[in-house]
N, C-alpha and C positions, 0 to 999 in steps of 0.2 A: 350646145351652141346653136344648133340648129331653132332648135324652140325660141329661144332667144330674139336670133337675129328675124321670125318670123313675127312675134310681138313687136318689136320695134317696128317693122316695116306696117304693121296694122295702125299703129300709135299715129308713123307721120303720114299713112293714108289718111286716119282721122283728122289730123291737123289742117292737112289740105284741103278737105273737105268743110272745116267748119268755116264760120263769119269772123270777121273779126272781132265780132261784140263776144261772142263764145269766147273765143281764145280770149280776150280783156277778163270776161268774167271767173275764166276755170285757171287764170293765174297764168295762163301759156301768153310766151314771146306774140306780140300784136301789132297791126299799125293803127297808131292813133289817128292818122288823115283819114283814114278810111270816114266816105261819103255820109254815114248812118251813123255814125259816132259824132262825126262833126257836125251835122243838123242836133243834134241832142244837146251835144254841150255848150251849143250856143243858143240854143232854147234854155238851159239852166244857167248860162250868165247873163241872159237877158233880164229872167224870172228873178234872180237874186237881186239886178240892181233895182227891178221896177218893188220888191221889197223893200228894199235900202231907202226908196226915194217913199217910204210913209211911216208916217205918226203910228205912235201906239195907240191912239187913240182912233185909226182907221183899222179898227178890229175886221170890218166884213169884208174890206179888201183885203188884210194883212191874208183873211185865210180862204178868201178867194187864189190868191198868189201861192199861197203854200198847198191848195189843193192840187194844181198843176205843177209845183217842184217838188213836192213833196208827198207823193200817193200813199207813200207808207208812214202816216203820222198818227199817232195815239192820241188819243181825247187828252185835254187840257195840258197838252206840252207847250211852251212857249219863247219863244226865240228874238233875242232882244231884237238883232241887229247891229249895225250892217251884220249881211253874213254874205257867204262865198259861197256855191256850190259846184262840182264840177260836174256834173249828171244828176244830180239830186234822186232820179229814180230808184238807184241801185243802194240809197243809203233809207233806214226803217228804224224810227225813234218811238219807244213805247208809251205807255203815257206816264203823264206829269212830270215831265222832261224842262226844265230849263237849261237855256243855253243866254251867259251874258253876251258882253258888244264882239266886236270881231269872231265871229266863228266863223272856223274855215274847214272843209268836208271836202276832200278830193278824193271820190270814191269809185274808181276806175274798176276796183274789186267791191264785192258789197262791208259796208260798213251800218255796223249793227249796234244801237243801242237799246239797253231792257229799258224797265219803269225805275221812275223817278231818279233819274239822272241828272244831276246837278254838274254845269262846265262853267268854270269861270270866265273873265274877259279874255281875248287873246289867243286861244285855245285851237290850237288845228290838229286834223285827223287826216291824215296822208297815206294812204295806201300805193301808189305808184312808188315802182322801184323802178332802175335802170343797175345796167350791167356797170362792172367797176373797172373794167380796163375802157382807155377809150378811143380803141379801136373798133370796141365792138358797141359804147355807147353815142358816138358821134354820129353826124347826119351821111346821110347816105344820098348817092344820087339814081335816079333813076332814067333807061335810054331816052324819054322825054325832054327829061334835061329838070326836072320840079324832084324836091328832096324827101324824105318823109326819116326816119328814126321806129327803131323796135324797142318798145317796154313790155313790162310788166305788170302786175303788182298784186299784194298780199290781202286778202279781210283784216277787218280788224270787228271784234266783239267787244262789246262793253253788257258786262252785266246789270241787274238791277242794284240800287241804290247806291250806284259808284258816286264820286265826289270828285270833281277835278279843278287846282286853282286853279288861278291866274300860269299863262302865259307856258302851259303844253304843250308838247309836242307826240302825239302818240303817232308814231309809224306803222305801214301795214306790216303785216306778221302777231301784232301785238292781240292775245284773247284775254280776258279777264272773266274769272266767275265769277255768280253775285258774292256782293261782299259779305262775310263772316265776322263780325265781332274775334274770336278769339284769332282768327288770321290778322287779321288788322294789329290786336293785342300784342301781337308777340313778335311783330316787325318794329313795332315802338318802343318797346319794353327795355331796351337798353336807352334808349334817348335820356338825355337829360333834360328836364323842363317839359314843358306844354307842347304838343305836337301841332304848330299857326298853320293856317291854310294855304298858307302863302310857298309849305312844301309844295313838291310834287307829286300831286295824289293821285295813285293811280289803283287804290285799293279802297276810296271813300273811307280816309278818317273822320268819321262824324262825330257831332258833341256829345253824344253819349258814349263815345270810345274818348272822348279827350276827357267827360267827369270822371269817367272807372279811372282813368289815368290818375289824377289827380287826389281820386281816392287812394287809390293805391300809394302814393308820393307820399301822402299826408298821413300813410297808416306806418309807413317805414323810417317817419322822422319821429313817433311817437313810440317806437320800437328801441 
């Protein structure tokens, strides 16, 4: 008991000590007002609209804009637009990444994705969590008399050659390995018919896991 209650009391020395950006990033309870978080994520909504506001055809700006929202981008990833980010620093897309229109990245925790990662339109990745009773998720006042609120929230991983349609939603908490052919296989293998993209893919069914399929279909009606 004693060991115990001497780690704890280490843990919330630790916490007291850390930033708020620390605690946002290691998943501990944080305030979002905090002065160093709020300059950041209004430098990345700034960056995302002055993205939004250009043609595909202003490539040297497009990746002037993304050099500054996006530090951690891999060679020839490419992002339609509009897109949203909420820090854009803390989120790392490997290459040859497409992302179609609407994508939206609120990555309070780091959110990771490997190479050639295919997202369709619509597509958001939300790692902020809040508490579910709401007395402990509602605003708070401080002796000032200005409010603020405690979150959290979870990574999220994406491995290589993931595939995601239209109109996802992946939450933080969520990790994925790269994807495997006979993993994918054996999630669809009861389906009836063609696996559309228009599921929700969160394990990259690709066209060569939807031909095997289809081979497969066509070896068991010849059976």
């Amino acid at each position: 008991m004693i060991k115990l209650a001497t780690q704890y009391a280490l843990t919330e020395r630790r916490n007291l000590i850390m930033t708020e950006e620390e605690k946002m990033l290691a998943g501990k309870l944080y305030d979002p007002s905090d002065p160093k978080l709020d300059t950041r994520r209004l430098l990345a909504h700034r960056l995302s609209m002055e993205y939004n506001n250009t043609l595909e055809t202003d490539a040297e700006k497009r990746k002037a804009i993304l050099a500054q929202l996006l530090p951690n981008c891999g060679e020839d990833t490419f992002l339609q637009g509009p897109l949203q980010f909420d820090y854009g620093c803390y989120t790392r897309f490997g290459k040859r990444c497409y992302a179609n229109f609407n994508l939206v990245v609120l990555d309070v925790c780091p959110v990771t994705f490997g190479d050639d990662v295919f997202i369709g339109p619509n597509c958001s990745f939300v790692s902020p969590m809040h508490a579910l009773l709401p007395e402990e998720r509602n605003l708070k006042q401080r002796p000032d008399g200005s409010y603020y609120d405690l979150e959290y929230g979870k990574p999220i991983t994406v491995g290589s050659n993931c595939w995601f349609g239209s109109n996802v939603t992946v939450c933080g908490g969520v990790t994925d390995a790269d994807v495997d052919g006979k993993q994918v296989m054996e999630l669809v293998k009861n389906q009836k018919g063609r696996v559309q993209d228009c599921a929700v893919v969160l394990l990259g069914v690709c066209e060569e896991c939807c031909r095997r399929q289809d081979a497969e279909v066509a070896a068991a009606k010849q059976a």
